[in-house]
PAZATOR-90012 format. One record per residue (C-alpha): residue number from 1; x, y, z; residue in one letter. Coordinates in pm, whole numbers, padded with zeros to 5 digits, always signed. Layout:
N
NUM|X|Y|Z|A
...
% end
This chain:
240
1|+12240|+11788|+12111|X
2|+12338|+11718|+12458|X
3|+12548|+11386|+12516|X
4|+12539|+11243|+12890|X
5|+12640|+10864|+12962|X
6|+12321|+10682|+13136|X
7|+12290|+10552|+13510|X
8|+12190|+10226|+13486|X
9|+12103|+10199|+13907|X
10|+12285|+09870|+13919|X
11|+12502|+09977|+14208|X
12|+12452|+09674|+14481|X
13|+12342|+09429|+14207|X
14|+12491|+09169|+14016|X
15|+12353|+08977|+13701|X
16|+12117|+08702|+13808|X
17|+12409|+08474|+13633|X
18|+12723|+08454|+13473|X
19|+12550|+08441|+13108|X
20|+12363|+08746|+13149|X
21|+12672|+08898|+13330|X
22|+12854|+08866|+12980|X
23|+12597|+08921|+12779|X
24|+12502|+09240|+12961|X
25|+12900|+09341|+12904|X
26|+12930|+09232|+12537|X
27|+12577|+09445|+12436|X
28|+12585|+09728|+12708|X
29|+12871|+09794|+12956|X
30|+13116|+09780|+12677|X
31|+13012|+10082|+12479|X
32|+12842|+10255|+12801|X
33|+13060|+10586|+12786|X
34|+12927|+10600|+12339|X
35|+12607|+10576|+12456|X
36|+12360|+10893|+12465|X
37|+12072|+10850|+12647|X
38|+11772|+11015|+12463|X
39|+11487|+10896|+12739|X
40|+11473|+10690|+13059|X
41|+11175|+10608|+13280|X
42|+11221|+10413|+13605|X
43|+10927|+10239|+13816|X
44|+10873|+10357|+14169|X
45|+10941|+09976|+14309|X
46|+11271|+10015|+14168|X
47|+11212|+09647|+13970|X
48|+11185|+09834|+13582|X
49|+11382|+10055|+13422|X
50|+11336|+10136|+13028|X
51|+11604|+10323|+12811|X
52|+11609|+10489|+12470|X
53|+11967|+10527|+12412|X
54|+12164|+10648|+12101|X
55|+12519|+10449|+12046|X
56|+12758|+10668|+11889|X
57|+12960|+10378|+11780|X
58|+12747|+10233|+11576|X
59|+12890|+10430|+11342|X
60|+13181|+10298|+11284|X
61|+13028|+09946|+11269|X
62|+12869|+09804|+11007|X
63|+12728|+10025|+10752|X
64|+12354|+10105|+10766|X
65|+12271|+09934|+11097|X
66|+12060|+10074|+11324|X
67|+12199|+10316|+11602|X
68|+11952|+10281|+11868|X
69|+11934|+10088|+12202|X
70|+11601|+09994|+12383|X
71|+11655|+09860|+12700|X
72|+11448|+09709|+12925|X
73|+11636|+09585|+13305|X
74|+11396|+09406|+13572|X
75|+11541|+09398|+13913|X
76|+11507|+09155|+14189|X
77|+11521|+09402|+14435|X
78|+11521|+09109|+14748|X
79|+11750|+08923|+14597|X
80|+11981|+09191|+14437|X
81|+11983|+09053|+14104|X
82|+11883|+09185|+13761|X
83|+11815|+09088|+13385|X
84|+11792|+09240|+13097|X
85|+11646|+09253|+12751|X
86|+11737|+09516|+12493|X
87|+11684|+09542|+12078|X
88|+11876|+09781|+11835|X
89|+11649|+09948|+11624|X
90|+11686|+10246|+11350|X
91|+11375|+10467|+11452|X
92|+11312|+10635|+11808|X
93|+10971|+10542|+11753|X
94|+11035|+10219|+11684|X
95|+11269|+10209|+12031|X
96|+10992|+10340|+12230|X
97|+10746|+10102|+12093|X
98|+10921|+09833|+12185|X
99|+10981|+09923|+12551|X
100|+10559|+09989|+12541|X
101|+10512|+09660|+12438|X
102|+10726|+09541|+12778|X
103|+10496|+09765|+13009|X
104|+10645|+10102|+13012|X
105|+10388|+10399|+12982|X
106|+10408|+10559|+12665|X
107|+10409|+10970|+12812|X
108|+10730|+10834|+13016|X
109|+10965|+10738|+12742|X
110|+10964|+11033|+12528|X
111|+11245|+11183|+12420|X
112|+11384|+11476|+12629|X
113|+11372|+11824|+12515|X
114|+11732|+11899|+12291|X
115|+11766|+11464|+12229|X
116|+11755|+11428|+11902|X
117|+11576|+11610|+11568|X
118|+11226|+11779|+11583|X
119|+10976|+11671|+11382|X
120|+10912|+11904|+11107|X
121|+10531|+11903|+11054|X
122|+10209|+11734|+11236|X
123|+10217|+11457|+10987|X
124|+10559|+11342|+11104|X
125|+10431|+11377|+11484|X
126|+10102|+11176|+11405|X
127|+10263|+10889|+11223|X
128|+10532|+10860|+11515|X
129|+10234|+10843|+11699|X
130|+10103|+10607|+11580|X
131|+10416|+10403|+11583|X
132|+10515|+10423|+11964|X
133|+10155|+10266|+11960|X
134|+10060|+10050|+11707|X
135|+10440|+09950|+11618|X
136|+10358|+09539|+11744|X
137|+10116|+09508|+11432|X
138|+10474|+09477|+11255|X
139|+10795|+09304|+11230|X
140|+11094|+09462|+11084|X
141|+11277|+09350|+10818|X
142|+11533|+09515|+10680|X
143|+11680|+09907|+10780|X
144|+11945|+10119|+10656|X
145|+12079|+10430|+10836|X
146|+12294|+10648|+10649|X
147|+12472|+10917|+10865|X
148|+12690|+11098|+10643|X
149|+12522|+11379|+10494|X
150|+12233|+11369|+10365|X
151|+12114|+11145|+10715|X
152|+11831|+10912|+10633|X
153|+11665|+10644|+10758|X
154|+11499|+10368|+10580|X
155|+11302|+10053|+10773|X
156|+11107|+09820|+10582|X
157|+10833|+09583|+10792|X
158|+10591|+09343|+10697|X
159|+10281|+09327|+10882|X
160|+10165|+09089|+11137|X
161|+09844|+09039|+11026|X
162|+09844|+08826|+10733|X
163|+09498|+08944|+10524|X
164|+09671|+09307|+10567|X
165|+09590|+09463|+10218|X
166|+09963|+09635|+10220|X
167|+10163|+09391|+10452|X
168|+10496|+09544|+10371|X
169|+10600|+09894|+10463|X
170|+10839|+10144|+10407|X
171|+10953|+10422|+10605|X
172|+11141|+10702|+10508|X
173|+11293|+10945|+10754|X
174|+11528|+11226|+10663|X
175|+11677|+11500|+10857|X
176|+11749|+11883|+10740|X
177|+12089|+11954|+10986|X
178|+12038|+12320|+10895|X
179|+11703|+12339|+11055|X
180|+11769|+12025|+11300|X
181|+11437|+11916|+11239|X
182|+11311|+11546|+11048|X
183|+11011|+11442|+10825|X
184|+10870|+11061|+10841|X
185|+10693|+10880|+10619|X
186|+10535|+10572|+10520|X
187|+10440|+10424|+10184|X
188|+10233|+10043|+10185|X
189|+10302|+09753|+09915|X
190|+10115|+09437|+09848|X
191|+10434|+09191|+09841|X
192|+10786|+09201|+09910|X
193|+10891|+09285|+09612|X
194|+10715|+09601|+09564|X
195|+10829|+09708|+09877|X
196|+11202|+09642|+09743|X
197|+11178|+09768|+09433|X
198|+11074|+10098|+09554|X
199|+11385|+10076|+09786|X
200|+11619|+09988|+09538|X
201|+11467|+10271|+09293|X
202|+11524|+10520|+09562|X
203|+11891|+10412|+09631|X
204|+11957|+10476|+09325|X
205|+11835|+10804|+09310|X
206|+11506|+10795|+09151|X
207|+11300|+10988|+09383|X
208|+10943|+10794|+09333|X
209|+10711|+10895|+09544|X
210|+10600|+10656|+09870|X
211|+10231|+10516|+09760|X
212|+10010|+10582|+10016|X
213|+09962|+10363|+10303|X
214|+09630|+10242|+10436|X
215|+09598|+10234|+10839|X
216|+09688|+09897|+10975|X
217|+09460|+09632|+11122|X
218|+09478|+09610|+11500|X
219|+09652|+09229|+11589|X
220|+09688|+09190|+11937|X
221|+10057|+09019|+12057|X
222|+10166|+08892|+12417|X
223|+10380|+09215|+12519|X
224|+10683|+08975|+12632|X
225|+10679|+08794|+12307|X
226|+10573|+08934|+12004|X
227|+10494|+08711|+11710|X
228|+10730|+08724|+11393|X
229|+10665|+08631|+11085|X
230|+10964|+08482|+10845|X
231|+11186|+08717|+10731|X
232|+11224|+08739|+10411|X
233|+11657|+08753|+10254|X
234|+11670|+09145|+10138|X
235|+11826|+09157|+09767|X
236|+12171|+09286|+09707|X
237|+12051|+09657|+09697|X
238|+11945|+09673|+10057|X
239|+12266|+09495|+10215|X
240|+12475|+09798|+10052|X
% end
């Protein structure tokens, strides 16, 4: 996989204050040169810029936490001023969602050719899919990311949409490094603690099968700020 540091465009600008100056430094600047950018997309008034970005520190951080940086920078291009938002989050999908949800077109934050796994079958493509688009009917929870051979990814969410039928969700991703390519998928639980106990059963090796997941509800959110429902403590299993 190709690794190239991203261009932010912030040459001439300065953070719109000294608050957003260090934050910008403590979440961004300081780990620019681990950072892999996996997708960018820029707006032609120069005000937006999005960013999928992989940090290759993350590694070495706490275990299990996710590895992935969406950013989002607005610009004040009279003033010469920007601010930013930005969320770490475990799935590529889930990244690109999020940066959908802030106004960047879908087709312009895919992931460049060589960034990353390929999904191994059309069921994998049509959940992500689904994801990039419908991920604001969910909240996440809880996700693990384990890196060391065999890599896999586990997120659980809970649904936004309270009458959901399966509010809580599980998704499993895992990556074959011999083929470079990844499978995704998703089981659905009525409560929390379905949803865990599956988790803990498959940390510990058990290998039960995801139940199958019913399509979720559309539930419409303000893009800027998505609801979120309480978030429930995850049990001793899932901290690891």
């Amino acid at each position: 996989m190709l690794t190239y540091e991203p261009d932010f465009r912030l040459d001439g600008y300065e953070a719109v204050n000294q608050n957003v100056a260090d934050q910008f430094w403590q979440h961004i600047r300081i780990e620019q040169d681990m950072l892999t950018l996996l997708a960018e997309h820029h707006t032609e008034d120069s005000e937006h810029s999005f960013f999928v970005m992989h940090d290759r520190a993350a590694t070495w951080g706490i275990p299990g936490e996710p590895q992935l940086v969406a950013l989002h920078l607005k610009r004040d291009t009279a003033a010469h001023t920007f601010r930013f938002t930005h969320q770490m989050l475990p799935l590529p999908s889930m990244a690109q969602s999020w940066l959908i949800a802030r106004g960047c077109p879908e087709d312009k934050i895919l992931l460049a050719d060589g960034m990353g796994t390929n999904p191994a079958n059309q069921a994998t493509r049509a959940l992500e899919n689904r994801l990039r688009r419908d991920g604001d009917h969910f909240a996440l929870l809880h996700s693990y990311t384990h890196d060391t051979g065999p890599i896999e990814i586990t997120v659980l969410l809970r649904a936004l949409d309270e009458k959901a039928p399966q509010p809580f969700r599980v998704l499993l991703q895992e990556v074959d490094t011999d083929a470079w390519t990844h499978t995704l998928r998703e089981g659905g639980f009525p409560s929390f603690e379905a949803a865990t106990q599956w988790w803990e059963s498959n940390w510990r090796g058990e290998q039960i099968p995801l139940p199958t997941a019913s399509p979720a509800t559309r539930h419409t959110t303000t893009a800027g700020n998505p609801a979120l429902p309480a978030r429930p403590a995850p049990p001793p299993g899932l901290r690891r």
